[in-house]
FIGUPA-411882 format. One record per residue (C-alpha): residue in one letter; x, y negated, z. Coordinates in steps of 0.02 Angstrom, whole numbers, plus 32768, in hexadecimal, padded with zeros to 4 digits. Each point is the difference from the previous one (the first is absolute). Layout:
BEGIN
AXYZ...
//
This chain:
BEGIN
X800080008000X807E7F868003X80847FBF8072X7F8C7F6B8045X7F7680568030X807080878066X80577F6C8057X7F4E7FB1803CX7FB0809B8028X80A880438077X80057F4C8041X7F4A7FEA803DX7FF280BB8046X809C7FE98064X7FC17F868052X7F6E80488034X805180978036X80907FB3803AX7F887F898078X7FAD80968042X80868067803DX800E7F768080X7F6180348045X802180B17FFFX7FC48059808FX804680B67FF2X8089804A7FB0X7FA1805C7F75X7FBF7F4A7FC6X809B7FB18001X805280847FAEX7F9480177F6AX7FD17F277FDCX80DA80037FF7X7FFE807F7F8DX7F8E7F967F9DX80617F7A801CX809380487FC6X7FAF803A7F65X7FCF7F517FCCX80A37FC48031X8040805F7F78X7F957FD37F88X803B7F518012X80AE80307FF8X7FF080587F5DX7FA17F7A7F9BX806B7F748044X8098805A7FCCX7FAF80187F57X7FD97F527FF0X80B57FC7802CX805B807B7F83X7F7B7FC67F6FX80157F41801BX80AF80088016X80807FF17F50X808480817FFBX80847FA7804AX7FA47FED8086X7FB280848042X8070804A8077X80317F598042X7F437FDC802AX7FE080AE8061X80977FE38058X7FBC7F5D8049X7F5580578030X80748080806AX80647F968063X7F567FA8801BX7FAF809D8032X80BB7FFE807CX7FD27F72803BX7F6180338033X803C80A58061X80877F808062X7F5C7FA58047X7FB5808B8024X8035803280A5X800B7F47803EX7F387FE37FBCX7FE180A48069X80527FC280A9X7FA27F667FE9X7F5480417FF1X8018807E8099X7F3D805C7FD7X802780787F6BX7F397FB37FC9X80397F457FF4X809980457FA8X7FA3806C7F71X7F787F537FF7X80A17F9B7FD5X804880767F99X7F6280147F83X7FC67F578000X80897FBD7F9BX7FB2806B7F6EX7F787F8C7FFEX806F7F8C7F93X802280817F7FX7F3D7FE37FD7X80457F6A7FA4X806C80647F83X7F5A80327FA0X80047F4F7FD7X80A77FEA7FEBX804E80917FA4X7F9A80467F6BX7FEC80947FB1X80B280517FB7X7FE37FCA7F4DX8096808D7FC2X7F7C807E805DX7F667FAD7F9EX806580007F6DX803B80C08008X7F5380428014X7FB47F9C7F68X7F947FAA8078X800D7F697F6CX7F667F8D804DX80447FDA80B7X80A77FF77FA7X7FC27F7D7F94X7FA17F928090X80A7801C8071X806E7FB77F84X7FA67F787FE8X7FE47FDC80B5X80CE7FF48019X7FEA7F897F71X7FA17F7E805CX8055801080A3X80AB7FFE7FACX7FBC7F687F88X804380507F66X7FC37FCE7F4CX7FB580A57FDFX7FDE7FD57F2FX80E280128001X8028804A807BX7F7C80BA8002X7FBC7FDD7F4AX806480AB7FC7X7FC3806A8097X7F367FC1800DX7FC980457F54X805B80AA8003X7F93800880A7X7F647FD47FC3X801B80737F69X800B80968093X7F827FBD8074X7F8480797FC4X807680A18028X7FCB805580A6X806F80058092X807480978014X803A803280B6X8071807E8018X8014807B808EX808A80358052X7FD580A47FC6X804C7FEB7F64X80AA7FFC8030X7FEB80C37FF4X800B80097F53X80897F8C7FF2X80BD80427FD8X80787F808068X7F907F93806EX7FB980988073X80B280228018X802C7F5A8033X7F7B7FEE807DX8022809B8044X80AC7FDE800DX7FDE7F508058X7F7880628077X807680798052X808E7F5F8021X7F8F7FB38050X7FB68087805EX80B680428026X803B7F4F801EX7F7E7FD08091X7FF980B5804EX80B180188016X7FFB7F418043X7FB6804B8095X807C808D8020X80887F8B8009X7FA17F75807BX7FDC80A08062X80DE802D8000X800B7F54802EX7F847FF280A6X8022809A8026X7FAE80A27FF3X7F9F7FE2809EX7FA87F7E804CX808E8004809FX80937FF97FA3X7FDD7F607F8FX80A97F947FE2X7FA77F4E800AX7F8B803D809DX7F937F597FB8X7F647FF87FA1X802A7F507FB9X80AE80317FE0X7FCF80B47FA5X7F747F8A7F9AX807D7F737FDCX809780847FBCX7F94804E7FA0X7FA47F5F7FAFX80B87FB17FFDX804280A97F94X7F6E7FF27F85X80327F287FDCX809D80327FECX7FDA808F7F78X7F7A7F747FAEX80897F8F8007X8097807B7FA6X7F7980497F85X80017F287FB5X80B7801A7FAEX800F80BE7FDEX7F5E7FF37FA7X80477F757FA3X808B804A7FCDX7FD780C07FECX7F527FEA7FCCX7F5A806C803AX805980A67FD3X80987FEB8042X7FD17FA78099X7F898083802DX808E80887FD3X807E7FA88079X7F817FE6809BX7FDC80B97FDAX80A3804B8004X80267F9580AFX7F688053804BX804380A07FCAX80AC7FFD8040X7FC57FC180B2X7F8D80848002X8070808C7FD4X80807FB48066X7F9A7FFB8096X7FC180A27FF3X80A7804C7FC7X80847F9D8055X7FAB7FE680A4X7FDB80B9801CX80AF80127FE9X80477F938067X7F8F80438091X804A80B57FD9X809D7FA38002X7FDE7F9980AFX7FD680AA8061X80C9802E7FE7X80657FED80ADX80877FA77FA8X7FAD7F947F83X7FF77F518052X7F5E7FE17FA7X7F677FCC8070X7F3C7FF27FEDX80157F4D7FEDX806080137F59X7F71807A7FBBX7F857F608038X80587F757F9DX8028806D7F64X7F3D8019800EX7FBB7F3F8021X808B7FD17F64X7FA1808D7F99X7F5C7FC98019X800F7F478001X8056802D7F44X7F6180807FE3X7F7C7F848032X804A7F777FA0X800680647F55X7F44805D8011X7FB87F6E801BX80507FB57F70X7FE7809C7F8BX7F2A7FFA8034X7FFC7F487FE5X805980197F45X7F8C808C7FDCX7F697F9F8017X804E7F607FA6X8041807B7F52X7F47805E801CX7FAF7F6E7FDFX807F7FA77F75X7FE080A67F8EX7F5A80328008X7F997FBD7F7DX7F7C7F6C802EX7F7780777FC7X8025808180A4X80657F9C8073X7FA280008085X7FFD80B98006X80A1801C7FE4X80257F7E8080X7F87805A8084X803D80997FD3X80BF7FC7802FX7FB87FA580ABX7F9E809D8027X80A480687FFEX80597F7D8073X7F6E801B807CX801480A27FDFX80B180018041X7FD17F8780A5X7F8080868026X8097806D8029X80327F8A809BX7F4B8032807AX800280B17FA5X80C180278045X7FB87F9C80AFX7F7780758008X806C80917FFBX80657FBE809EX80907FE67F8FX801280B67FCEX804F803C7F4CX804C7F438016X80B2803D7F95X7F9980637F9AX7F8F7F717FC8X809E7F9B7FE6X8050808F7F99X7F5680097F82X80157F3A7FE0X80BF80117FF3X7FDE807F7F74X7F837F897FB3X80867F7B8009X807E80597F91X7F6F80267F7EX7FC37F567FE4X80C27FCD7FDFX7FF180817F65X7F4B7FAF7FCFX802D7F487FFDX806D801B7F7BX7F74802E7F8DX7F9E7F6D8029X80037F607F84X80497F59802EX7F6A7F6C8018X808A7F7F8015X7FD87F627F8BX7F72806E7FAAX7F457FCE7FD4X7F7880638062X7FBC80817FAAX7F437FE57FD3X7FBB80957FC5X803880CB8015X804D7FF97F5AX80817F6B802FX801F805A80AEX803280A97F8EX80867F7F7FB6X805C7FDE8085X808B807A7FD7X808B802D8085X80A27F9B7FCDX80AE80338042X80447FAA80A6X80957FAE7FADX7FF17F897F7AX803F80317F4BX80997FD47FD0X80107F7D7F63X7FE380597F5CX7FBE80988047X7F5B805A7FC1X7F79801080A0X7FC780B88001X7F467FB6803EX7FB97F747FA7X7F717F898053X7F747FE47FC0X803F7F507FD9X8093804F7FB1X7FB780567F9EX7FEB7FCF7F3AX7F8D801B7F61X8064804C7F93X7F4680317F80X80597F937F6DX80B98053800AX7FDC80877F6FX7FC17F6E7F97X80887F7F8018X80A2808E7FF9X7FB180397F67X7FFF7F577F90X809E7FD88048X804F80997FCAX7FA27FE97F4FX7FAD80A5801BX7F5A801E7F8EX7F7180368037X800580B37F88X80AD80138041X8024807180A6X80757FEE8060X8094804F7FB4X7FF57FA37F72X7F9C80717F9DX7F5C7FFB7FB4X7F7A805E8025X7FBA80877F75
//
């Protein structure tokens, strides 16, 4: 239905559930208006980070979501100082919610994605939103739109055609791409866990910072920091390579930590060895800080590259599809809890594994960097995977681009009055019988 209409629907039903868990009066009906809460909360996530990718310009797309994260780190700084002001847990979810009340104003401000209208041949609105940026922008629309307005009205009468995520099945490269994207980020925020777990402690007694605040603040300062690194190595590597990098980090500090700790407790046990328990503890606080700083870099990327090469026509699926998977992988945090922390190394050894397979999947994923969005499944099938390093000068890509790519329909024709070949001449010289 649109991105605009999922915005103002997840924005006006999470505020009214939102306003009513504060006057919850058991546990069951707190617990099920937050899950509804939480399910329009992501609703609004997903079309506003729609939105931003399709308004953005190429060269500016990462640059924007990068701005909406550290805003969304500012936000979880103020958290815990907006909670030790309001004391009651009820003022604090009232003051929390009612902020939302302002995004009620972005169904005038922001319109509909016009590259969204556009994709799915929904030609009228299209028509009516251009010219509305017209008049608010003041441009002369007889010079400036005179080429786009009649190809419009020539398609006006075509119906619209939406396209379900479903479709993606029958695709060659994009289902592989998605599915690619949707096990980084499920591996990227699950193993995320395991390593904030390593770094508190395996139980609740033994925690290094023995601190709420400080725990919350580590772990909020770790995730700036990885917002703030992924800025330049994006930059410079690009989607692919950034994501390959962040991955192989999270990787080696898991292996390490599983590996090379064990180890040095086997080694720590010796009578002679010198070694204490203390040792074991920093090698495992360096480890994780390292493993919580890459993970949360490699599920931020995957959402970010999800969203840059899925076509217009199905980006929304593929973009819940990707954010599903990340919850997906933050669902592993209560499930291990439940379990009173048993199968802990094992459930770091399954994401560890997961870790080293991704590394061989990003390499078959395209680069986005500098690209146009795809609009429709056939552009997505074009993005083609290109090699890591660029090509030297004078040498012959062995995968072209669509953009690369070249009609060669009138080669025959022009080789053959160059060469002052006849048409009842083959091509050996000879003529036919």
């Amino acid at each position: 239905v649109g991105r605009r209409p999922v915005l103002l629907f997840s924005v006006i039903f999470i505020l009214v559930f939102g306003l009513t868990v504060a006057l919850s009066v058991n546990v069951t009906m707190f617990s099920t208006l937050r899950f509804f809460e939480g399910f329009c909360l992501a609703g609004i996530v997903l079309s506003l980070y729609a939105l931003r990718i399709e308004l953005c310009p190429p060269g500016h797309r990462f640059m924007i979501t990068m701005v909406a994260s550290f805003i969304e780190m500012a936000g979880q700084f103020l958290m815990p100082g907006l909670a030790a002001l309001c004391r009651d847990w009820q003022v604090l979810q009232a003051v929390i919610i009612c902020p939302f009340l302002l995004m009620l104003l972005y169904w005038v401000i922001f319109p509909e994605s016009l590259r969204w209208l556009m994709a799915t041949q929904q030609f009228e609105a299209s028509k009516e939103l251009i010219f509305q940026l017209t008049r608010k922008n003041r441009m002369n629309t007889e010079s400036d739109i005179k080429g786009v307005v009649p190809e419009l009205e020539k398609e006006i009468a075509r119906r619209p055609k939406k396209v379900c995520i479903v479709k993606v099945v029958g695709t060659r490269n994009l289902w592989k791409n998605i599915v690619v994207l949707c096990v980084n980020s499920l591996t990227g925020y699950g193993i995320h866990h395991c390593f904030a777990k390593s770094m508190m402690g395996h139980e609740a007694k033994m925690t290094i910072t023995h601190n709420f605040y400080a725990d919350y603040y580590t772990m909020a300062g770790i995730a700036l920091a990885s917002c703030l690194a992924m800025c330049p190595v994006v930059g410079f590597l690009g989607r692919r390579g950034g994501l390959l990098l962040f991955m192989i980090l999270t990787a080696l500090a898991s292996l390490l930590q599983l590996g090379l700790l064990n180890l040095i407790g086997k080694y720590s046990q010796l009578p002679d060895s010198g070694m204490s328990d203390s040792v074991k503890d920093k090698f495992s606080t360096a480890f994780s800080i390292v493993g919580m700083f890459s993970s949360h870099a490699v599920g931020s990327l995957s959402v970010f590259f999800c969203a840059e090469i899925t076509p217009t026509v199905i980006r929304g699926g593929g973009l819940g599809l990707v954010l599903a998977s990340a919850g997906f992988g933050r669902l592993t945090a209560p499930i291990m809890e439940l379990h009173n922390q048993k199968g802990y190394f094992l459930h770091h050894v399954i994401f560890a594994c997961c870790t080293l397979i991704c590394i061989i999947c990003i390499l078959l994923l395209p680069e986005s960097k500098n690209q146009n969005l795809p609009e429709n499944i056939p552009d997505g099938e074009h993005y083609t995977r290109q090699p890591l390093l660029p090509h030297k000068k004078g040498e012959q890509p062995l995968l072209l681009t669509n953009s690369e790519l070249k009609d060669y329909s009138g080669l025959h024709d022009s080789a053959a009055v160059s060469d002052g070949i006849s048409e009842n001449t083959t091509a050996n010289g000879m003529k036919p019988m």
